[in-house]
N, C-alpha and C positions, 0 to 999 in steps of 0.2 A: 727369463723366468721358466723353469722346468717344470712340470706336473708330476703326477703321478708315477708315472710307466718310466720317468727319470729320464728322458730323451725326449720328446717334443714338448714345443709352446703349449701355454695353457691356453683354452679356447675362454672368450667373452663371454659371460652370463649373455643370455638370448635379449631382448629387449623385453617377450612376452615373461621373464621369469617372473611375475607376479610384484612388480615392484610399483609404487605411484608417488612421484614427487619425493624420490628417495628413502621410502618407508617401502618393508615387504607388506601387502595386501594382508597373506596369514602367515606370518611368524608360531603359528598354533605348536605350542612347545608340550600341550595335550595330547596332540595329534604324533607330534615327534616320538613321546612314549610310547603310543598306540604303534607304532610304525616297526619300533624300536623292540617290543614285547613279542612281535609276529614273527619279527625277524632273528632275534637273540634269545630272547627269555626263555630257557624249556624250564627250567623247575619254578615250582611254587614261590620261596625261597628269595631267585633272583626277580619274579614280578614283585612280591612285597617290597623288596630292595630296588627296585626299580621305582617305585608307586610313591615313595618317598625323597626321590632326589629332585632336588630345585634349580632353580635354572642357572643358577651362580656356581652350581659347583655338578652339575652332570655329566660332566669328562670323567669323577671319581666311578662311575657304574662301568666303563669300561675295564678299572680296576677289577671289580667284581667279577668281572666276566674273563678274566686274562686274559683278555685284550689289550694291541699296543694303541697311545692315544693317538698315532698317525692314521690308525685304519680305524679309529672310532671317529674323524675329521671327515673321515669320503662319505660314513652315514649320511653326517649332517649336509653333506654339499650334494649325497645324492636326493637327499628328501628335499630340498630347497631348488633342487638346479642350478646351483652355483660351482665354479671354476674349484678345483680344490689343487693344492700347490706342496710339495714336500721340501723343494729348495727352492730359498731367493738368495740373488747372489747383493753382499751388504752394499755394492753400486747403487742397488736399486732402488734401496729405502729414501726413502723422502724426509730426512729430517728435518726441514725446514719448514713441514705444512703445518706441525701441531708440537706442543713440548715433551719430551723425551719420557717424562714424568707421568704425563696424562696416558701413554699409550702403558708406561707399567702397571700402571694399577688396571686398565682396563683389556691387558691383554691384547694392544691392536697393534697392527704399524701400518704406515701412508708408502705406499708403495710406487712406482711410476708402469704402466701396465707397456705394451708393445708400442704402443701411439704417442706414450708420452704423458698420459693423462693419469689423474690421479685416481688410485683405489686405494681398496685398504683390505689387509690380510687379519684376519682374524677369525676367531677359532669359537665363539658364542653370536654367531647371528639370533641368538631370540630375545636376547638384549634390549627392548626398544630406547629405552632411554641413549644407553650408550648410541646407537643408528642414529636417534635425534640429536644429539650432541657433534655426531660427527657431519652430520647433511648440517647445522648451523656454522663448523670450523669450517668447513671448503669452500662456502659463497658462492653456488653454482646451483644454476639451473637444472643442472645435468641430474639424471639419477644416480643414486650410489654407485660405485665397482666397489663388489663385495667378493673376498679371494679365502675360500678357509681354509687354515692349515692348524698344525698340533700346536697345541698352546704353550707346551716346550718348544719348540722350535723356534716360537716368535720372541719367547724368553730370551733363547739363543741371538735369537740377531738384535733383541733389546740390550743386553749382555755386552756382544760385540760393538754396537754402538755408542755405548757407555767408556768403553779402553779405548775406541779411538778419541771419542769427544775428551778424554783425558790428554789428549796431546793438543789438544784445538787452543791459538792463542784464546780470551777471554775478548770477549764480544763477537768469535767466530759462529757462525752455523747453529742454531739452535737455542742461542742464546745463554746458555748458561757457563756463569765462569769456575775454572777447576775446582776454588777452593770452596763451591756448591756441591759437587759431587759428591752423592754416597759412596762410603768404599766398596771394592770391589766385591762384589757377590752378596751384596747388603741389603737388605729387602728398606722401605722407605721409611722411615721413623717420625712421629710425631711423637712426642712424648714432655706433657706438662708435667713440669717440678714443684707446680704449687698444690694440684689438685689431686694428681693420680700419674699415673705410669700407662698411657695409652700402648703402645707399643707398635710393632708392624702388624698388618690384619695381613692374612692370607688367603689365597683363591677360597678355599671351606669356609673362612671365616663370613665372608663374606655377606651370606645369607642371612647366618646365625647374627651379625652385626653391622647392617649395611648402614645405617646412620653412624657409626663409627667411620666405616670404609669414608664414608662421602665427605663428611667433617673432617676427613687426615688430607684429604684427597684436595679441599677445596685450601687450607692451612697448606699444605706443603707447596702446593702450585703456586698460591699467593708468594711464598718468599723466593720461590726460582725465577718466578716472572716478575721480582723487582718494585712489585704492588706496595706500594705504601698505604693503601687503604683496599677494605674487603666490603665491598655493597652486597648483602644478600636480600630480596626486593621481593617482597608478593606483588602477585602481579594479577588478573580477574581468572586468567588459566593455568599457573605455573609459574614458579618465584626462578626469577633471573640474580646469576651471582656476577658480580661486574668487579674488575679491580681498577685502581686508578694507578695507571702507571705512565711514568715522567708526565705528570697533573693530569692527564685525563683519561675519564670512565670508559672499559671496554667491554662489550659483556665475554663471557666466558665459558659459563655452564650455562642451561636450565636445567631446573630440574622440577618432579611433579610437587605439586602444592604442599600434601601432605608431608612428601621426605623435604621438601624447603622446612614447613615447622617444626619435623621434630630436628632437624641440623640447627636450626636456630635453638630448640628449649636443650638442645645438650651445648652448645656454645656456651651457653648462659649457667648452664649447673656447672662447670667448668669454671667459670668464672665469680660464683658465689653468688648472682645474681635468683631473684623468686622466678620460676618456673611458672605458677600458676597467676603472675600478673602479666597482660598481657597489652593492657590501656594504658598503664603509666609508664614515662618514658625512666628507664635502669640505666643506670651505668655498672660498667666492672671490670675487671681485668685480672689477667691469667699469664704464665710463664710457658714457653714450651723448647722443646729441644727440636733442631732440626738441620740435620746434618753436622752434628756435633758444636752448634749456634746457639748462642740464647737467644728467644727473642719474647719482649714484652708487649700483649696485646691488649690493645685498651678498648672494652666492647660497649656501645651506647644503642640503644632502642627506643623505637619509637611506632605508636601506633598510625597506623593507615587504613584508608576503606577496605583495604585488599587485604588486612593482617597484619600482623607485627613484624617490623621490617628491624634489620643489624648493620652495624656498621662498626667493624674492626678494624682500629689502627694497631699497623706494624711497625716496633718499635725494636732496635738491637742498639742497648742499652749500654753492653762493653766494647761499641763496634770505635774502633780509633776515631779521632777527631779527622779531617781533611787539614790538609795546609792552606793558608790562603790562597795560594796562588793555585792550585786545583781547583777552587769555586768559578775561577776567573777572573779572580782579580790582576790589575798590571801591575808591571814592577813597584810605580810610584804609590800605587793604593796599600800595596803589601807593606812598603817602609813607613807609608803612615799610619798603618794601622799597629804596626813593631811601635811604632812612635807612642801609640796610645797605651800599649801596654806597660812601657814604664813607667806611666804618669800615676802620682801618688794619689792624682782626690781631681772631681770633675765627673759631668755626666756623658754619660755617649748613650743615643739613641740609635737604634735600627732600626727604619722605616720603610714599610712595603705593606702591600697588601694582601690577606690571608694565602698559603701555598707559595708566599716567594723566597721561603729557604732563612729567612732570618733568625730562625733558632740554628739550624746549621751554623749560620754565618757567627754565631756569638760564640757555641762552642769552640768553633776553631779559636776565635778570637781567645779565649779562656783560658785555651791550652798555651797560649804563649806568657801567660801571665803569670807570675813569682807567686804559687799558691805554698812555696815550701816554708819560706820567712814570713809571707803574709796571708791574714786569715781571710777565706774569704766562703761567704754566707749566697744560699740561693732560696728563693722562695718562688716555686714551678708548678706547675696545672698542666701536665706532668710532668715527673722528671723523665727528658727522651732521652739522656745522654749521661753515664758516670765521668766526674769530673775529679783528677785524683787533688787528695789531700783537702778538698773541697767539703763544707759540711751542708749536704744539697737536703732540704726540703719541700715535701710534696704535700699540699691541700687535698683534704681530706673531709668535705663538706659533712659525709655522712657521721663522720665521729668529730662534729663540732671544729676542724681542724680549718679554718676560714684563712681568705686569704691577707685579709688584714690584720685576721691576730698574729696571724705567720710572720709579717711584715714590723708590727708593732716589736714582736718579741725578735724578731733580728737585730732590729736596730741598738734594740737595750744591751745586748751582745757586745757590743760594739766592733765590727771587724772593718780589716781594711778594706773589702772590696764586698758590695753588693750584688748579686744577680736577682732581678725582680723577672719573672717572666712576660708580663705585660704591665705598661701603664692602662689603668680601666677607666680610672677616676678621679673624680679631685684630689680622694685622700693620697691615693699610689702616686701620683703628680707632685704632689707636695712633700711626700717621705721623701721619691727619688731628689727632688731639686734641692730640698734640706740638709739632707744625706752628703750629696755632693757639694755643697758652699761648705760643706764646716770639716773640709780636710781628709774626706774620704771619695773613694771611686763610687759611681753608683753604673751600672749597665742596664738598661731594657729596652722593650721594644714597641712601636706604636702603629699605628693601623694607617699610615696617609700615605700619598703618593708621593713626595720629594724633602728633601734636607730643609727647605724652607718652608713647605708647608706643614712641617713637625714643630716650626713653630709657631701657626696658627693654633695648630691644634692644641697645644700648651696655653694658651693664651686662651682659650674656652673654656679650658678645664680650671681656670684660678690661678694659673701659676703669672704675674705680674713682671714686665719683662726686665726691669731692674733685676730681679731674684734670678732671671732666669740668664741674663746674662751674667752672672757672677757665677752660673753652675755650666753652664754648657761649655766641654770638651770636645767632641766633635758628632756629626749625625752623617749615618752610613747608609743612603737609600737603595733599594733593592730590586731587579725583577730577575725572574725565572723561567728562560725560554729553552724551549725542547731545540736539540744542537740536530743539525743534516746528519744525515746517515753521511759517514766518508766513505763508501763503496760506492753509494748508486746516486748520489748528490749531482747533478746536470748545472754544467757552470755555462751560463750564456751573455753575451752581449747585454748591456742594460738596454731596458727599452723608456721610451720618455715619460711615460706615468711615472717609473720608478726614478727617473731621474731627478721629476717634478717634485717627488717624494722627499730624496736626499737635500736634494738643491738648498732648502732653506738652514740643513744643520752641516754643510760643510761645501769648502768652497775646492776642495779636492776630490770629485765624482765619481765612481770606480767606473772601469771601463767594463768590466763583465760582474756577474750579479749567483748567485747558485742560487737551486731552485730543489723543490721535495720529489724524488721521482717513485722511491720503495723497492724494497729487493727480499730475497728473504732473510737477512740478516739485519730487518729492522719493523719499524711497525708506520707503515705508510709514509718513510722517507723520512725519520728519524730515530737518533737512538743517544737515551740517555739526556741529561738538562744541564744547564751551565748559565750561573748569574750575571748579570750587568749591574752596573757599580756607582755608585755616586759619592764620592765621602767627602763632607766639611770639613775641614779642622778649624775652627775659630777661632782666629786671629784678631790681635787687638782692634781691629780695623772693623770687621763684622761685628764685633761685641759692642762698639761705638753705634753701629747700626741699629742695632738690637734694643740698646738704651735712648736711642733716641725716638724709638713708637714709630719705624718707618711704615708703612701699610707693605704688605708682606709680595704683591705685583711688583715695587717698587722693588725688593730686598733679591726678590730673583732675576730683576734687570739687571741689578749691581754687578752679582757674582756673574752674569752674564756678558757683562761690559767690559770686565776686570779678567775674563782669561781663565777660568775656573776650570777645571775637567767634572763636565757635569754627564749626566746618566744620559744624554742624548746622545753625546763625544762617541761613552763609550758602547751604546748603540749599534751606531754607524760602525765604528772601528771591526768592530762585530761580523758586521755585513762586508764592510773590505775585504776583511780574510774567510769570506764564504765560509765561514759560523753558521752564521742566521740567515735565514730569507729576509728579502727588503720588507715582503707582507707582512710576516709575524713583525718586525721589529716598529711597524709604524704600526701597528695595532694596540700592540702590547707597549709601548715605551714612545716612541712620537708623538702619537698624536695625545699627549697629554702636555708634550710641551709645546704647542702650536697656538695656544693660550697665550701665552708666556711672551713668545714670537710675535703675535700678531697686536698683541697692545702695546709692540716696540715701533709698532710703524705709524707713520702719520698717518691718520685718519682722518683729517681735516677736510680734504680732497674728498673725500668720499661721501663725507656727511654732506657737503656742498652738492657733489651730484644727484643726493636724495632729495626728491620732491616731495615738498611741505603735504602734509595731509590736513584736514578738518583738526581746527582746534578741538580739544578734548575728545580725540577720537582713540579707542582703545586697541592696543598695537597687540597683533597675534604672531607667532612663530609659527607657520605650518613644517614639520620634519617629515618630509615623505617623498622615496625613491618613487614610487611610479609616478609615472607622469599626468596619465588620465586621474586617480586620486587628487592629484597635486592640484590639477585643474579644478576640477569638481570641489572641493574643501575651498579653495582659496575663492570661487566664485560665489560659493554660497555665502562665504561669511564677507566678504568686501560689497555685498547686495544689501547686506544688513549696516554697514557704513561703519565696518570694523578697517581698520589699518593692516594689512596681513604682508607679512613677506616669506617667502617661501627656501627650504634647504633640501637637497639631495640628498644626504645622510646626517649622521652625526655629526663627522669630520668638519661637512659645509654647516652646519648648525654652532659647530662652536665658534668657527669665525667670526658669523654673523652676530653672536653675542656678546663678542671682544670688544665690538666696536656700537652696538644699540641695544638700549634694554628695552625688554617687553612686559605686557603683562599677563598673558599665555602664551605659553608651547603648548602645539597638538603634534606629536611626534608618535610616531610610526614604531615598531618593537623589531621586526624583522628588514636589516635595512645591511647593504655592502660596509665595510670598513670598521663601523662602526655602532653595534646594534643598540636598541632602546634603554635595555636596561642599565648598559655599560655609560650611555649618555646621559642618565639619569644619575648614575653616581658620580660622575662628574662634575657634573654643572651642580652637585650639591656640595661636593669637594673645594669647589670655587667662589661659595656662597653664593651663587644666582638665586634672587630674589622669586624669579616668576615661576609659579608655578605650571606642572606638568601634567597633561589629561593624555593618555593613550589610546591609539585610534589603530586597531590591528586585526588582521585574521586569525591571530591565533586564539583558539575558542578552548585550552586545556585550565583548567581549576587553577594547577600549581600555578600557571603564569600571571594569573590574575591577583592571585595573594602577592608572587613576587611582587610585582611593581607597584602592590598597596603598600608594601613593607618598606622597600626602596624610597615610598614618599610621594607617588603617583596621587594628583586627588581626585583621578576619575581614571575609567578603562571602560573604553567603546569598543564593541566588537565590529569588523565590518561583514557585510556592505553599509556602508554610511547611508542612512536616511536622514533628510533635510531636517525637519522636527525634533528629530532624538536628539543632533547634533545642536542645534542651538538652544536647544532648552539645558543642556548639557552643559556649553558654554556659557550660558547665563545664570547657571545655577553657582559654577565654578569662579566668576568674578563675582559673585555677589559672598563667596567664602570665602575669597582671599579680600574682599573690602572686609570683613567682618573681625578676621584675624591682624 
């Protein structure tokens, strides 16, 4: 790194330069004028012209002065005591600390200083927000390194960064793939087609339009970073913008309170939404351009103690469909699902649980289907994807457009092939299964965890299994796990937990295992998400099953006995080829079929080793990792002459249910493997009768609504008091005798 004088290192801001916990002490940009006036200003003229410029665009008064803005850069780092820099050579730049995007709008770059460590070059230290935003991206203790230089220059190596990242394969360094890129020397474009023509803001505009600036700023980064969803969140000091990318929430920005609501009330006028309602929850949505992209955003709000919080889905609406076999499906899944497309009439379901890609998974499916000769109809909340020759419609609550008249008036249409976006309810249950016995295709999708338990869940909603084996085609279940980063992914030996893990769904063990290590070409040891696969096709054999009322434990032994490639198969198969971690895949996808597995074993033995308790004695579940809890809970309530047997997590919680039922769980919310909430949908997934009271430290509002919502009939906070807890417990069996 060069300085000034063009031949020696630049020296390190001193420690004492007035910096605390990465913020300057006085950034006083008052002070900077006053400084600025003594030392520049002689006429009247240039102090009024001076007296008037703001912080966002202060470099133009150098203009004024016919000054270059390299020697109006050494003011500012002479008034500050900071390092001031005229060349960095583009080695140096650090593109891997923040995105390439974020540093053009705000004018900065991540630098690597003499040591190795990270700074950053930039040309407005009286910025504070930007300062805060950047001491949040580095995750360090350390104080800033703050390096200014001309704001052209950093354009320059912005610039230069942009033609090499032009050559970079796609998912190289920085993240972003070519056909992301602005063109060359193209300032950043947002620009909506439904509402107005935003356009690019510039360093001047800046000022005059900073809610514009922030709102392009916070929209463009969402679609370079891959965000499928835009959290914008008041918070009691300052609204956090968080995006969710490959399924989970990362924060991103803060920003001050005020500039959070007016970015949120111009989101909303943008999107046609009231401005001045601020307590009822709006929906809306808006078009924009971005990097010559469509993309369709769907904006929902909602009031909180903090404020009016936003939530934008990113939606690119003409983006090609995938191929099957890009989601990750195998060879065999892709041929049967080729299979399903040429079938004239029959239902096919897609089952997963919200975020597991099953609208993806339909549209690909869509596109291989003969929409040229045959007509085929969609009725969507919303439509994500254009489907050609397709005649796709979208619900439209507020202009009366519901989703059962959408449904009713399809049907009267009569086309060959239906798209419903979700089965909701009895009536969408009975359209699809109607639909499909009487010689037409019907597709949607349902909210449960496996091919067999879709049809439980038919089986609740009215649909009678005679009707419904005369419709069902075949049912496709789903998960959606974040894939290793292939660069920095550490493939090791398995160890015997993991083995213990495999052990029960395949009798072939991998000898080594990959693990999440992070580098910078990923986001803590992954990049990107890739589905796991279940698909039925039913066969006269199953549909004999179906008709005969088996209880649906029995229906998944069958397929399990019979050789089926089910979602656990290709799980594992997953984790062979260092895919997936063993952890995510028993998390996410295992231990839901451990259920399954463990009511295949005799259990006789086992009930035999259990010691008889007090006739009419009431059996408790305690679910709880520590161990001192574990004690204390199960001694209080076995004093009381309750039946109690005790589980180390979820995992050991479901075991123990496969094989004895109780009449409370007191389980734990924060627990290894498997946490409370996810054990509550569960065991309510599998119809377990007993219910569930939680006994936890966590003391936050939202969590206690969650697990009301969930079906929780009580929530203990600890530390546990003897009194609270039994009167609790007594309160809780005397409401489930009553129901």
């Amino acid at each position: 790194m060069i300085d000034s004088s063009g031949n020696s290192p630049a020296k390190e801001a001193p420690a004492s330069q007035g910096f605390v916990d990465g913020r300057l002490l006085h950034p006083d940009f008052g002070k900077f004028k006053k400084y600025i006036a003594e030392r520049l200003a002689q006429s009247e003229t240039e102090r009024q012209a001076l007296a008037k410029v703001k912080i966002a665009d202060f470099y133009a008064f150098a203009g004024i002065l016919g000054m270059p803005g390299s020697d109006f850069a050494v003011l500012v780092a002479e008034f500050l005591n900071l390092p001031h820099v005229t060349v960095v050579s583009y080695d140096e730049v650090n593109t891997q600390l923040m995105p390439i995007e974020f540093c053009r709008w705000n004018i900065v770059v991540p630098v690597l200083d003499d040591e190795g460590k990270p700074a950053f070059l930039l040309s407005n230290p009286f910025d504070w927000e930007l300062l805060d935003a950047l001491k949040k991206n580095t995750s360090t203790d350390q104080p800033l390194r703050l390096i200014i230089a001309d704001p052209s220059h950093i354009r320059g190596l912005l610039d230069q960064n942009l033609k090499q990242g032009k050559k970079r394969p796609p998912g190289e360094a920085g993240g972003e793939s070519p056909e992301l890129m602005e063109e060359e020397g193209e300032d950043i474009p947002i620009t909506t087609t439904v509402i107005e023509d935003v356009g690019p803001v510039s360093d001047a505009d800046i000022e005059k339009r900073p809610v514009v600036y922030v709102s392009n700023n916070i929209l463009y980064t969402g679609v370079i970073e891959r965000a499928s969803d835009i959290h914008i969140e008041p918070k009691e000091k300052d609204t956090v913008v968080r995006y969710r990318i490959d399924g989970d929430l990362q924060d991103i920005f803060h920003l001050k309170k005020q500039t959070g609501t007016m970015v949120i009330s111009r989101l909303k006028a943008l999107a046609g939404m009231d401005i001045t309602e601020r307590l009822k929850p709006q929906d809306g949505s808006v078009e924009i351009m971005v990097s010559k992209r469509k993309f369709k955003l769907r904006l929902a709000t909602t009031s909180t103690p903090s404020g009016e919080s936003l939530v934008i889905r990113v939606l690119e609406p003409t983006a090609k469909p995938k191929e099957l076999s890009e989601l990750g499906m195998t060879d065999a899944q892709v041929r049967t699902m080729a299979y399903f497309s040429t079938r004239r009439y029959g239902l096919i379901l897609v089952v997963g649980p919200t975020g597991a890609g099953k609208t993806t998974t339909i549209y690909s499916f869509l596109s291989h289907v003969d929409t040229k000769s045959r007509s085929l109809i969609s009725v969507e909340d919303p439509v994500e994807y254009r489907i050609p020759n397709a005649n796709q419609q979208q619900v439209n609550e507020k202009a009366g457009v519901t989703f059962d008249a959408l449904l009713k008036s399809s049907v009267r249409q009569d086309p060959d092939t239906l798209y419903m976006g979700e089965i909701r309810d009895t009536f969408s249950a009975r359209i699809a299964v109607d639909f499909a016995s009487t010689g037409h295709m019907a597709i949607s999708t349902l909210h449960t965890n496996n091919a067999t338990t879709a049809i439980f869940r038919l089986e609740r909603l009215g649909v009678v299994r005679e009707v419904m084996a005369e419709a069902l085609l075949g049912i496709i279940a789903q998960r959606l796990l974040k894939k290793l980063c292939p660069f920095c992914k550490q493939i090791e030996p398995i160890t015997e937990a993991e083995a213990e893990i495999l052990g029960p769904f395949t009798e072939d063990l991998p000898t080594h295992v990959a693990h999440p290590v992070g580098c910078a070409k990923c986001r803590e040891g992954y990049f990107g998400r890739e589905g796991i696969y279940e698909i039925i096709a039913f066969d006269q054999e199953l549909l004999d099953k179906i008709r005969a009322g088996i209880p649906i434990s029995e229906f998944r032994d069958f397929i399990h006995r019979r050789g089926d490639y089910l979602i656990s198969h290709h799980a594992v198969e997953k984790v062979k080829t260092h895919l997936f971690p063993v952890k995510d895949v028993y998390e996410k996808v295992l231990v839901e079929e451990i259920w399954s597995l463990t009511k295949e074993e005799d259990i006789t033995q086992d009930r035999r080793e259990t010691p008889d308790h007090p006739r009419g004695a009431v059996s408790i579940l305690v679910v709880e990792d520590d161990p001192d809890n574990q004690l204390l809970i199960s001694r209080i309530l076995t004093k009381q002459g309750y039946d109690v047997s005790v589980a180390g997590d979820g995992i050991d919680a479901l075991m123990v249910l496969a094989k004895k039922q109780f009449d409370l769980i007191l389980s734990d919310i924060n627990m290894p493997n498997l946490d409370g909430f996810k054990f509550l949908e569960i065991i309510n997934q599998k119809g377990i009768k007993a219910p569930l009271m939680f006994l936890t430290a966590r003391s936050e509002e939202e969590d206690e609504v969650k697990g009301l919502e969930l079906g929780a009939l009580d929530y203990l906070k600890k530390p546990v008091k003897k009194d609270a807890l039994l009167m609790r417990v007594k309160k809780a069996l005397e409401r489930r005798d009553l129901n």
